[in-house]
N, C-alpha and C positions, 0 to 999 in steps of 0.2 A: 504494500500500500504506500506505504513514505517513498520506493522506487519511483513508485508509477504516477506519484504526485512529483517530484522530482525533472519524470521526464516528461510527462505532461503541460508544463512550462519551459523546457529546452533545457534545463538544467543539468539532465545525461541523457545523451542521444541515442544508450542502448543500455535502454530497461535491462532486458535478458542477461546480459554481459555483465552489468554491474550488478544484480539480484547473484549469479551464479559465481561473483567473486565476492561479494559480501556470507555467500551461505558458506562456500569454501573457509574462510575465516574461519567464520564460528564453530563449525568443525574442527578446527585446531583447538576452538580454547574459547568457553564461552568471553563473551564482552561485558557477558552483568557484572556489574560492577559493586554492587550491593548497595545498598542503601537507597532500592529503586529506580535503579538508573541503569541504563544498557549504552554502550559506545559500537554500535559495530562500525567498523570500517574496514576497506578495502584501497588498493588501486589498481588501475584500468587507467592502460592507454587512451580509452574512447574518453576524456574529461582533460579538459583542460588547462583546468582551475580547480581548488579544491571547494567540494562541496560538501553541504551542512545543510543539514534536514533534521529539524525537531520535533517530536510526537509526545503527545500526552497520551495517557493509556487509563482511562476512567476507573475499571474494573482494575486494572492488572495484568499483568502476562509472563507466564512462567517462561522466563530467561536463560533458566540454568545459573543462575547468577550465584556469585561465589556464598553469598550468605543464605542461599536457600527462600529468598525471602521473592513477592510477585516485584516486576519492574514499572513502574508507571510513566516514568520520564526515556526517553528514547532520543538519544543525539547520534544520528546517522553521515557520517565520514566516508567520504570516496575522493580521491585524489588519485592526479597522473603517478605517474612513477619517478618522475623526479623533486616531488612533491614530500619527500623524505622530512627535512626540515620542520617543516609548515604544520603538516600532518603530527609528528608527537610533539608541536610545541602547542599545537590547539587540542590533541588529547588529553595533557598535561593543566592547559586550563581550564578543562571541561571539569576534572575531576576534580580542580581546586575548587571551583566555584561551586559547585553542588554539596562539597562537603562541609561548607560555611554553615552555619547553624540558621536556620528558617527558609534557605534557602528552596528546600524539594519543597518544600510545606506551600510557599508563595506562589512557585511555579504551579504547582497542581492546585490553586484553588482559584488562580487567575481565572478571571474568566474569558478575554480577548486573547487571541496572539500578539497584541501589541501590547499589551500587559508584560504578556512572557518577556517578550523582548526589553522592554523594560527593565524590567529586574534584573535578567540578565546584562543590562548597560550601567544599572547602579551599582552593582556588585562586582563588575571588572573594574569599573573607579576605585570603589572601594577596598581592594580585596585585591591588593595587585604580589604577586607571589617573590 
């Protein structure tokens, strides 16, 4: 779903290709991250730029996440291949910010995506690692 929303707007030109290198991932090793939150990510040649895709998950979703616990927040990563850098310096602040204290709680009760986004911009000021 976050794929196909993704490429639904031009933001990966091949669904299939980024779904089947993102599943490949997780196979290695799940992304949950615990404390609700999932990171998968991949790269694909087909992307040019790194991309960021953000899902709330109402109910939950078993993740496999390390702490056994449902994920509700879902920050989805795909970048090129040379995208090395970029890619764990914004995995790295995914997981700071979300680990700030109020932080999942804000995200998951926002009720806009321009809420989320929000939070998420007061809390990189905020909260710089």
């Amino acid at each position: 779903m976050m794929v196909d929303a993704a490429s639904a707007c031009g933001a990966i030109p091949d669904a299939p290709d980024a779904l089947r290198r993102l599943l490949e991932r997780e196979r290695t090793m799940s992304t949950g991250m615990g404390g609700g939150v999932a990171v998968p990510h991949a790269k694909t040649d087909k992307v040019r730029n790194l991309v960021v895709v953000m899902a709330r998950v109402s109910d939950g979703v078993d993740f496999k996440a390390i702490d056994g616990k449902p994920v509700y927040l879902v920050f989805l990563l795909l970048g090129p291949p040379d995208s090395t850098r970029q890619h764990v310096d914004l995995l790295a602040r995914i997981a700071y910010l979300v680990k700030a204290p109020g932080v999942i709680d804000a995200m998951r009760s926002a009720v806009t995506p321009a809420q989320i986004l929000e939070i998420l911009r007061i809390e990189s000021r905020e909260r710089r690692p």
